[in-house]
C-alpha positions in Angstrom: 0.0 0.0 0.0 1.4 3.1 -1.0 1.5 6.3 0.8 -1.6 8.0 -0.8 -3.7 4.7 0.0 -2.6 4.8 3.7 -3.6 8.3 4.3 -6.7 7.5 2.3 -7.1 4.9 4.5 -6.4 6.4 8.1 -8.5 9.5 7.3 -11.3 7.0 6.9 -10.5 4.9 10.0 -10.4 7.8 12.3 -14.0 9.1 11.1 -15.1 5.5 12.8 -16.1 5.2 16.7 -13.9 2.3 18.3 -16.8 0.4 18.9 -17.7 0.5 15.5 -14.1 -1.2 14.5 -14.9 -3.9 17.5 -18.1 -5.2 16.4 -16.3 -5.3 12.7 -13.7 -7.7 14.1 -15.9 -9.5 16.5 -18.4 -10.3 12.9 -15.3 -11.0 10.7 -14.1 -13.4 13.6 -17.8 -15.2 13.9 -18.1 -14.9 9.9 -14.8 -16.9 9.8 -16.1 -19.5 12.0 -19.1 -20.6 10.6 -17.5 -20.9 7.0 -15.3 -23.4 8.5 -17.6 -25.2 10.8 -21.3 -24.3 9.9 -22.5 -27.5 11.4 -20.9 -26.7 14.6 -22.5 -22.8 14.3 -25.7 -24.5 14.0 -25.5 -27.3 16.7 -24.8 -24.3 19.9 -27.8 -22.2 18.3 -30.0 -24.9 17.6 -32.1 -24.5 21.3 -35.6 -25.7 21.6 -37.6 -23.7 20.4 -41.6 -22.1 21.9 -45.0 -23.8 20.9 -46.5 -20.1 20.3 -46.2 -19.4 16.7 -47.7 -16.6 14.3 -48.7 -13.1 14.0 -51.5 -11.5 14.7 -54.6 -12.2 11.6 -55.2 -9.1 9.8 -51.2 -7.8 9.9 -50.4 -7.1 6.8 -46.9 -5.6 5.6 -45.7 -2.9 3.5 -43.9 -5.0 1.2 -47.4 -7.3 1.1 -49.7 -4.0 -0.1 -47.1 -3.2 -3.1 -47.7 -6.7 -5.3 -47.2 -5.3 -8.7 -43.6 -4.9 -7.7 -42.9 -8.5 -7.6 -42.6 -11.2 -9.9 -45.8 -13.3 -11.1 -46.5 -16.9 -9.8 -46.2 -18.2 -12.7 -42.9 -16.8 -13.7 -41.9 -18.2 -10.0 -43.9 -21.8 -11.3 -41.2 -21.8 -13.7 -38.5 -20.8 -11.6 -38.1 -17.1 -13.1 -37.1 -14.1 -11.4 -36.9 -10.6 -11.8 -35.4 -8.2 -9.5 -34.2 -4.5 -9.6 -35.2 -5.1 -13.0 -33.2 -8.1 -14.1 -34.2 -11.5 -15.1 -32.6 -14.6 -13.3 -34.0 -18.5 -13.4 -33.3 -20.4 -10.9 -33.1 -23.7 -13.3 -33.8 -27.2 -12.3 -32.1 -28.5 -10.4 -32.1 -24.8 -8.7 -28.6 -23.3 -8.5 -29.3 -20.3 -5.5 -25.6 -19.3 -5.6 -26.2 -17.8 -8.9 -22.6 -17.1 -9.0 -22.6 -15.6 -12.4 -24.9 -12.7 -11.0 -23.8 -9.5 -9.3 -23.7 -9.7 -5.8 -26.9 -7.1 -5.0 -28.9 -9.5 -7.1 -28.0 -12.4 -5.2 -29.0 -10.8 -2.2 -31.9 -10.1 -3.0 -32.7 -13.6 -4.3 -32.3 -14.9 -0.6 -34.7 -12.3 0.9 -37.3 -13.9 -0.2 -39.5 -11.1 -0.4 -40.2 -11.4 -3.7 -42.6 -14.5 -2.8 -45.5 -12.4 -1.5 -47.4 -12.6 -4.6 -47.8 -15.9 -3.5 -49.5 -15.3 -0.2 -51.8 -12.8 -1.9 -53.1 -16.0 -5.0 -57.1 -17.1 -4.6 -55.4 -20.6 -5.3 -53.7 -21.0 -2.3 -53.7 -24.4 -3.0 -51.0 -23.6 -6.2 -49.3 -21.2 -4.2 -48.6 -23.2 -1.5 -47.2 -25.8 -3.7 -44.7 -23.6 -5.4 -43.7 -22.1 -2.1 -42.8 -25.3 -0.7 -41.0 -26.2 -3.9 -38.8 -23.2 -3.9 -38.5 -23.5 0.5 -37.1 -27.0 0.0 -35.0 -26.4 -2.6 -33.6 -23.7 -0.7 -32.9 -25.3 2.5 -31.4 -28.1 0.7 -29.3 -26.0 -1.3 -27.8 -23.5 1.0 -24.8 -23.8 3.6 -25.6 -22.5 7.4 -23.4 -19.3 7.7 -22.2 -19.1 4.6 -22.4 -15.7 2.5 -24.2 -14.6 0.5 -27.6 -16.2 1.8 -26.4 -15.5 5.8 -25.2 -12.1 6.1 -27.1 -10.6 8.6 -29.2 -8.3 6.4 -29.7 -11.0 3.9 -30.9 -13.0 7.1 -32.9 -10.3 8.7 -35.3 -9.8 5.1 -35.6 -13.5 4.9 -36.7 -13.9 8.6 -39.3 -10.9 8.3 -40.5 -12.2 4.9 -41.3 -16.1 6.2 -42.8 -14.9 9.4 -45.6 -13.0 7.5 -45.7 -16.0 4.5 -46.0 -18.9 7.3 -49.8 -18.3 7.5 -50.8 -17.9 4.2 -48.3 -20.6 2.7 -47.0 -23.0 5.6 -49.0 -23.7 8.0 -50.5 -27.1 8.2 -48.0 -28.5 5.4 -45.9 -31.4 5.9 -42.9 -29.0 6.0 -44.6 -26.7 9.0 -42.4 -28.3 11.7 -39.1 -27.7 10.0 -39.7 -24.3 8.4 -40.7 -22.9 12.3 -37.0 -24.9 12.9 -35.4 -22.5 10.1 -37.1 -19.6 11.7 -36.3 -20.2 15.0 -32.5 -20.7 13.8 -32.6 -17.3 12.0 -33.6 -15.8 15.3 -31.0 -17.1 17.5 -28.5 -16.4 14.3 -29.5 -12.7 14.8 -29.6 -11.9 18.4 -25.5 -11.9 18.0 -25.0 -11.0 14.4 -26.5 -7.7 14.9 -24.4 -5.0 12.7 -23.7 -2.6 15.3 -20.2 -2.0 12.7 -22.5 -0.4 10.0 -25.6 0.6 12.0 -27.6 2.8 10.1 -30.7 1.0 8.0 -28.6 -2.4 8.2 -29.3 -2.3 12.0 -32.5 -1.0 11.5 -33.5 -4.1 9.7 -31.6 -5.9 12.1 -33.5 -5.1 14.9 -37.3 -5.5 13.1 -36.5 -8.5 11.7 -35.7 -9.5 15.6 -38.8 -7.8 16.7 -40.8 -9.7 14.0 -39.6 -13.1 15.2 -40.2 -12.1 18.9 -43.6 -11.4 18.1 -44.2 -14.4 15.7 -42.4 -16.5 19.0 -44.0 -14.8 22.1 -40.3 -13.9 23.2 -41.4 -10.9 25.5 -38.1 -10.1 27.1 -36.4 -10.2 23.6 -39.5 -8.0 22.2 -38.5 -5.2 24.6 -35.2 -5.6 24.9 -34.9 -4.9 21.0 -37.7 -2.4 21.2 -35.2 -0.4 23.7 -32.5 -0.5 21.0 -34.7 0.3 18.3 -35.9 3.7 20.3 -32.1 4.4 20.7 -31.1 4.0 16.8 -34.5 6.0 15.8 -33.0 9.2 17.8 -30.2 8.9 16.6 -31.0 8.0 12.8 -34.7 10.2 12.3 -33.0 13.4 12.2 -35.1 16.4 14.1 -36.1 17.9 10.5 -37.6 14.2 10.0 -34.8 13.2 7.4 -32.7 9.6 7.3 -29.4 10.3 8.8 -27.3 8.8 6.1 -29.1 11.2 3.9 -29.8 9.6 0.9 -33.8 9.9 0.2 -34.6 6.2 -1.3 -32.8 4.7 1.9 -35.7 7.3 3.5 -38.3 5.7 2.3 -36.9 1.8 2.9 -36.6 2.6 6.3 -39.3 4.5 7.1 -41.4 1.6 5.6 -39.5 -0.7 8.2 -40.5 1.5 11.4 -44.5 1.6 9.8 -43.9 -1.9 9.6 -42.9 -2.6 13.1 -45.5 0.4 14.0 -48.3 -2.2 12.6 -47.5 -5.0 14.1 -47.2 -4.0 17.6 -50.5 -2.3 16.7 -51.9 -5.8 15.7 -50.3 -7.5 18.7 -50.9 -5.2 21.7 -52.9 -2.7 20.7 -50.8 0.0 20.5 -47.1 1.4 19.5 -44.9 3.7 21.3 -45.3 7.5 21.1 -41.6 7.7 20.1 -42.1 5.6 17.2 -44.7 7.4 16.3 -43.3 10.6 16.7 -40.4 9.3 13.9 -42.8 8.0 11.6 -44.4 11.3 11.3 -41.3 13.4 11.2 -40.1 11.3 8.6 -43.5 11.0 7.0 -43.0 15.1 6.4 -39.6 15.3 5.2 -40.6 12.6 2.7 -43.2 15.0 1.1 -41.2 17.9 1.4 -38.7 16.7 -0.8 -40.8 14.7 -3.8 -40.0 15.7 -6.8 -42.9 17.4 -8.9 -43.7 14.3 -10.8 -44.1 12.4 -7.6 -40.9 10.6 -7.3 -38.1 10.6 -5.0 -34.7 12.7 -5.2 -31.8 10.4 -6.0 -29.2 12.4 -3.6 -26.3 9.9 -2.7 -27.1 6.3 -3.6 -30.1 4.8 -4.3 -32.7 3.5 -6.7 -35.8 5.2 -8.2 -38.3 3.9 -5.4 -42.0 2.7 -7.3 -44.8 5.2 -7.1 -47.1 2.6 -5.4 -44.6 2.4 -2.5 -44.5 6.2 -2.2 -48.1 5.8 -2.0 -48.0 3.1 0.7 -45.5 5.4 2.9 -48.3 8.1 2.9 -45.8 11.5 2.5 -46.9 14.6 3.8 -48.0 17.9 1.9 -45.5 18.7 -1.1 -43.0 21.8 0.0 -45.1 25.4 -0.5 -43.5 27.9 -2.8 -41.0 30.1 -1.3 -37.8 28.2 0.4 -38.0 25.5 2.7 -34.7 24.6 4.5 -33.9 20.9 5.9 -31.0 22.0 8.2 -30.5 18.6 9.6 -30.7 16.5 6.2 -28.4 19.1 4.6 -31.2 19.9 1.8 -33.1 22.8 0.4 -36.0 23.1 -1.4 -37.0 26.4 -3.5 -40.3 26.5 -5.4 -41.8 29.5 -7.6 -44.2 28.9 -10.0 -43.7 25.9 -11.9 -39.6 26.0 -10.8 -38.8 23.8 -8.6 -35.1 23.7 -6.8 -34.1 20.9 -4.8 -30.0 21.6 -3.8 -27.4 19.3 -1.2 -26.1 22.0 1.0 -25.0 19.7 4.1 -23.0 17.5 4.9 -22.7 13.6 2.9 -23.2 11.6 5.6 -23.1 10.6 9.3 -19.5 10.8 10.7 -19.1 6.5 11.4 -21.3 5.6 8.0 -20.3 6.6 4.5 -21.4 3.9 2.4 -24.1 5.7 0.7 -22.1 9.4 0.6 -21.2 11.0 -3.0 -19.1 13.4 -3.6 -22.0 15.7 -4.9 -22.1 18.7 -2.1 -24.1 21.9 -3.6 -25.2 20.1 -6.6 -28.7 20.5 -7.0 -31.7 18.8 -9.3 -34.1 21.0 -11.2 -37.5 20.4 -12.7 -39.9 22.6 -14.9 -43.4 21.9 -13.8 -43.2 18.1 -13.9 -40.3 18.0 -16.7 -37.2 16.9 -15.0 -34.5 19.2 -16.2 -31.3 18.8 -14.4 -29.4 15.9 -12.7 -27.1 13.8 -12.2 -25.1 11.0 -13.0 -27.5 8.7 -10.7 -26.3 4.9 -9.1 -26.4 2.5 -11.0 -23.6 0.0 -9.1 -22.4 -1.0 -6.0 -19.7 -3.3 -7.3 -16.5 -1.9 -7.1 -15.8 -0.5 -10.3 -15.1 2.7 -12.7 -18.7 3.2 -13.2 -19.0 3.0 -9.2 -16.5 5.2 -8.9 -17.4 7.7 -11.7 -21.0 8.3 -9.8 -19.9 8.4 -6.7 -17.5 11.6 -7.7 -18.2 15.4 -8.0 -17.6 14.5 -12.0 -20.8 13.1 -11.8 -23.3 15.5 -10.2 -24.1 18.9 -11.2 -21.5 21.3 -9.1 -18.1 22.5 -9.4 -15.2 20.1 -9.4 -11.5 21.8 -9.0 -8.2 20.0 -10.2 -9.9 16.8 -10.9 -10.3 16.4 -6.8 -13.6 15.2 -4.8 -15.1 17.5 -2.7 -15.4 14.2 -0.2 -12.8 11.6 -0.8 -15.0 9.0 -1.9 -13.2 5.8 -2.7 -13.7 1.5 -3.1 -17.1 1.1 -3.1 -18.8 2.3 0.0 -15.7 4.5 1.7 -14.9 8.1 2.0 -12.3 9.7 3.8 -11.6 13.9 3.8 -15.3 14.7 3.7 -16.7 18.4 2.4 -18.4 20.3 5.4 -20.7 22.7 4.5 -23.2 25.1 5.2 -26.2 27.9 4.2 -24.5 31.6 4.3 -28.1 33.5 3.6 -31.4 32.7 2.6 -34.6 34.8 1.3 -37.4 34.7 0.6 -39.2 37.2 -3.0 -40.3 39.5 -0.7 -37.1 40.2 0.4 -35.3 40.1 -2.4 -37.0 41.9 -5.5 -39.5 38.7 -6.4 -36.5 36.5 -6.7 -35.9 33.2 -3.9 -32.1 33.5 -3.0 -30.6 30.7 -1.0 -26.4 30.7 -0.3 -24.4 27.9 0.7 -20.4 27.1 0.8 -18.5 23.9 1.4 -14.7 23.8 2.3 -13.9 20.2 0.5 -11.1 21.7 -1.2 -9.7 22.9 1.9 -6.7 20.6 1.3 -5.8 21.7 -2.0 -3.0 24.5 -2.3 -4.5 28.0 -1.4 -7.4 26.6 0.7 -10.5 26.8 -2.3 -13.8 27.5 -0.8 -16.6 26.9 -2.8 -19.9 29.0 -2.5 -22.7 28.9 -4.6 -26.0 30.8 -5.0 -29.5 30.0 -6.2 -31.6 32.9 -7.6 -35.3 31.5 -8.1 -38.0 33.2 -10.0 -41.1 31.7 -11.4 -39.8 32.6 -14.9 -35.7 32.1 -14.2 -33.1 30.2 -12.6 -29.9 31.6 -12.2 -27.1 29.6 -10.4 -23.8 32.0 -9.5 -20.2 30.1 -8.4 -17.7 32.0 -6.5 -14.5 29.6 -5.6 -12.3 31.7 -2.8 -8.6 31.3 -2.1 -5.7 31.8 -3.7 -3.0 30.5 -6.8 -4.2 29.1 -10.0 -6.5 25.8 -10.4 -8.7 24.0 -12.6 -12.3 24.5 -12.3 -14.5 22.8 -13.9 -18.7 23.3 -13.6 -20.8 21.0 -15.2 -24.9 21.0 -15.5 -26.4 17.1 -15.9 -29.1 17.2 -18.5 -32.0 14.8 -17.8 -33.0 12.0 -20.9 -35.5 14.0 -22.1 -33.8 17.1 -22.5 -32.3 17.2 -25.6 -28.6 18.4 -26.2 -29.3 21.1 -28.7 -31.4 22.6 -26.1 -28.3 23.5 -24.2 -28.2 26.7 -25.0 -31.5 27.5 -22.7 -28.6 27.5 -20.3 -26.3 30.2 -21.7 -22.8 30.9 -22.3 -20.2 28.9 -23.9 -20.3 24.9 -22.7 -19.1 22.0 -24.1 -21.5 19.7 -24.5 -20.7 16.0 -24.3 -22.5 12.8 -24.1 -23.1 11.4 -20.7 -24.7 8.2 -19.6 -27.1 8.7 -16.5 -28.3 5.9 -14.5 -32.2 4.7 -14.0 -31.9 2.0 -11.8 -29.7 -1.0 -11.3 -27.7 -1.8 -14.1 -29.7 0.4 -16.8 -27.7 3.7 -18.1 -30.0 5.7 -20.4 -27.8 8.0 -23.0 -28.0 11.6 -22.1 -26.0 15.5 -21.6 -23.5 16.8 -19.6 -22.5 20.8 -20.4 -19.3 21.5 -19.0 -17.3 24.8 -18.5 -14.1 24.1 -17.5 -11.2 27.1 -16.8 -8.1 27.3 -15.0 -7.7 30.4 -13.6 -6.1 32.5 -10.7 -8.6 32.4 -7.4 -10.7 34.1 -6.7 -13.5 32.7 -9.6 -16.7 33.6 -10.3 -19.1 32.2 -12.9 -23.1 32.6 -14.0 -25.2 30.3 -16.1 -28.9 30.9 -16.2 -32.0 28.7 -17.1 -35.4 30.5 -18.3 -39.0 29.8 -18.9 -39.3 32.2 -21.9 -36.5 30.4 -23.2 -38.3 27.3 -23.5 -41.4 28.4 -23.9 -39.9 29.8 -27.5 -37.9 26.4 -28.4 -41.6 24.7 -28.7 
C-alpha cells in the first residue's frame, strides 16, 4: 500500500467510533467460524424452540400492499425471477448461488420477499405448492453461515419475509415443523449478528427482523429488549427535520417503511405502539413529502434507486413543500419552489460521521424540474460493485456542481468508503419579498480545503417563477482548474443546451435509471483554469423554453 492509499485509509478509520471497529472484528471473527464449521454454528444455536407461533390475523406488511412490484407466480412456477429489473431462473435443479450474478442480485434472491405474490393467490392451493417447492430447494441447497444467503441483512429480510408468509403458505403442510426450525435458527443467528459495525438501515433491519420473530415467538423479554434499542437507533437515525441520517432519500423511504412496519405490528399485537415511534414515523413521513419531486418521485441524492410510485403511496408522505424556500437543516437539503420551478439543492453535509457507504461526492449540486419536466441531474447509481462506473458516480464529476483540479469535494473511494469529507453550510437565505420577487438561498463547502490556497466553494440560487440563475464563486488563492458542469435529464435534448447560456461544451453522458440500466444523455461543461478568486453565472429560463416549442 502506497503512501496516498494509507492516508486514504487512516483518514477514513479515524471518522469511525472504536466500537464501530470492535463489532467489525468481532463479525469477521464469527463470519470466519461458521465458514469453516457451519454444522458446529448450527449445533450451539439450535435451542428448543416455543409452541406459540404466528402473527397476529389481519397484519399485513408494507412489502405485502405493493404486489405489482414482484414477480408473477407463474414466472416463479417456472423458476423465473426478476429483480431491480433483471431477469434470473433459478433452473432445475435450482442453482441459489447464482454465482454468475452481481452480488446485489443475489442478495436479493435470498430475501425472499419477492414471494409475497404468492400469499396474496385465490389458489392458495398452487401457491402453496410452489412455495414449498422453492423452501425445500432452498434449504437443501444453502450452507448455514455461509455468504451470500447468511449475512445478517440477507438473514434479517428473509426472517421478516417467512414470518408473514408462514400463515398464508406454511401452515399445516408437511414441512410446517421444520420451516418454524429454520425460523427459529434465524432468530438465535440474529440476536448476536446484529451490525452494530454499520448501523444505520442495516441495524434498523436488524432489529425489526428480531422484533418480528419475537412477536411471531411470544419472546417478550427479547421483544422489549430490541424495542429499547430500536428507540435508541430511531433518535439517533430520524434526524429532528424528519430526514434519514445517512441522507440519501430512497434509503428514506426503505426505512421508514421498516418503522410503519414494526409500528403495525405492535398495533396488531398489543394494541398500541410507542409515542416515540410514532413521533419518527411522522417526522419522517414530512420530510418525505417535502422533498418529492414534482412528478411524484423521489430525489436520487447519494445512492439509491428510483423507489415505485405505489410504494410512495403506501408510505403516505406529507404535503408537497409550499413555494418560497423551505430549509432541511439537519438533512443538509433545500427546497425552493416558484411557479412551476422547482429547486431541490445538497447543502450539508454527505453523511453521518461513522457511516459513509451511501455518501457521494455531490455537495451543492442540486436537481431541477420545470413543472413536472425533469431538467437537471445527475449521473444517478447505477452500481455497487467496485468498479469505474461505481466510482465515476460516486465523484463530483458526476453531479451537477463544481469540481477543482480533478479532486472530490469528499474523498469517496472503493465502493462504499470516504475519507476527507466536504463540510458545508447555508450563508443566507430569502425569501421574494425580500429580495425583488427572486428566492435567494447561499451555501459554501470547504472540501477543497486541502488543495493549495485553501479553495472554498460558495454557490448561490436565484429562483424566480420565470428564471433560474445559479452563481459560483470559488475563494482562495493561486491558480486551479475549475470545472462546472450541469447534468441534463434523458429528455432534455442536447441542442437545447443553450436555454442554459454561455459557452459549454457539450458531451454525451450516460445517466443511470436504476440498477444496471444507463439511459444515454447531456453533460454541459465549462471548464477554466484560472487564478482564485472565480466567479461564474449560467442561467436557465422559462421564456427560453417556452420559445424552443
Amino acid at each position: 500500500m502506497n503512501r496516498d492509499a494509507m492516508g486514504r485509509l487512516a483518514r477514513t478509520v479515524l471518522q469511525l467510533r472504536p466500537q464501530q471497529v470492535a463489532h467489525r472484528v468481532r463479525l469477521r471473527t464469527q463470519r470466519a467460524a461458521l465458514r469453516r464449521w457451519p454444522d458446529t454454528g448450527r449445533r450451539l444455536l439450535d435451542t428448543p424452540r416455543p409452541a406459540v407461533a404466528g402473527w397476529p390475523s389481519g397484519f399485513i406488511p408494507v412489502d405485502a400492499r405493493t404486489p405489482t412490484r414482484w414477480p408473477s407466480i407463474d414466472e416463479l412456477d417456472d423458476g423465473v425471477i426478476t429483480l431491480l429489473g433483471h431477469t434470473g431462473k433459478l433452473g432445475d435443479p435450482a442453482d441459489w448461488s447464482q454465482l454468475h450474478e452481481p452480488q446485489l442480485w443475489r442478495f436479493h434472491l435470498h430475501y425472499w420477499d419477492w414471494a409475497w405474490p404468492l400469499a396474496l393467490q385465490q389458489d392458495q392451493g398452487a401457491a402453496r405448492a410452489v412455495f414449498a417447492r422453492w423452501w425445500r430447494s432452498w434449504q437443501q441447497a444453502t450452507v448455514f453461515g455461509r455468504y451470500d444467503e447468511w449475512a445478517p441483512y440477507v438473514a434479517s429480510l428473509r426472517a421478516w419475509s417467512w414470518c408473514g408468509l408462514y400463515d398464508h403458505l406454511v401452515a399445516g403442510e408437511p414441512h410446517e415443523d421444520r420451516f418454524l426450525g429454520a425460523l427459529w435458527l434465524h432468530l438465535r443467528f440474529l440476536r448476536p449478528h446484529l451490525e452494530r459495525d454499520v448501523g444505520g438501515n442495516h441495524l434498523v433491519k436488524n432489529l425489526k427482523a428480531l422484533l418480528g420473530l419475537a412477536v411471531f415467538f411470544g419472546q417478550q423479554r427479547l421483544l422489549d429488549r430490541t424495542l429499547h434499542a430500536l428507540a435508541r437507533e430511531a433518535s439517533k437515525q430520524v434526524l429532528p427535520d424528519g430526514g434519514h441520517f445517512e441522507r440519501a432519500p430512497a434509503y428514506h423511504c426503505q426505512v421508514l417503511a421498516d418503522l410503519i412496519d414494526i409500528a403495525e405490528l405492535l398495533e396488531a399485537a398489543r394494541g398500541d405502539s410507542p409515542e416515540w415511534l410514532t413521533a419518527a414515523i411522522n417526522r419522517m413521513r414530512r420530510f418525505l413529502g417535502l422533498v418529492l419531486l414534482p412528478d411524484g418521485t423521489v430525489p436520487l441524492f447519494n445512492d439509491g434507486y428510483p423507489v415505485p410510485g405505489e410504494l410512495v403511496d403506501e408510505l403516505r408522505p406529507g404535503p408537497p413543500a409550499a413555494d418560497g424556500i423551505t430549509l432541511l437543516p439537519d438533512s443538509g437539503l433545500a427546497v425552493l419552489r416558484a411557479g412551476e420551478l422547482f429547486v431541490i439543492a445538497d447543502v450539508g453535509e454527505p453523511c453521518p460521521r461513522g457511516l459513509p457507504a451511501h455518501a457521494h461526492a455531490d455537495t451543492l449540486s442540486f436537481l431541477l424540474h420545470d413543472g413536472a419536466r425533469r431538467v437537471v441531474t445527475e449521473a444517478g447509481t447505477s452500481t455497487y460493485d467496485q468498479c469505474a462506473r461505481r466510482r465515476f458516480e460516486r465523484s463530483t464529476g458526476g453531479h451537477s456542481t463544481v469540481e477543482i483540479d480533478d479532486t472530490d469535494s469528499t474523498e469517496v473511494w472503493a465502493a462504499f468508503r470516504a475519507g476527507r469529507r466536504a463540510g458545508a453550510h447555508v450563508v443566507d437565505s430569502a425569501d421574494s419579498a425580500d429580495r425583488g420577487g427572486e428566492l435567494v438561498l447561499t451555501a459554501e463547502h470547504d472540501g477543497y480545503r486541502h488543495l493549495k490556497g485553501a479553495p472554498v466553494h460558495r454557490r448561490t440560487w436565484r429562483l424566480s417563477d420565470s428564471e433560474l440563475r445559479v452563481s459560483d464563486e470559488v475563494r482562495g488563492h493561486g491558480r486551479h482548474r475549475l470545472v462546472s458542469r450541469v447534468f441534463l435529464a434523458p429528455e432534455v435534448p442536447a441542442e437545447q443546451a443553450d436555454r442554459f447560456g454561455g459557452d459549454w461544451r457539450v458531451e454525451p453522458a450516460g445517466l443511470a435509471t436504476g440498477w444496471e440500466r444507463i439511459e444515454p444523455g447531456t453533460v454541459l461543461l465549462r471548464e477554466t483554469t484560472a487564478r482564485l478568486p472565480w466567479s461564474d453565472e449560467f442561467r436557465y429560463s422559462t421564456s427560453e423554453r417556452k420559445g424552443a416549442q
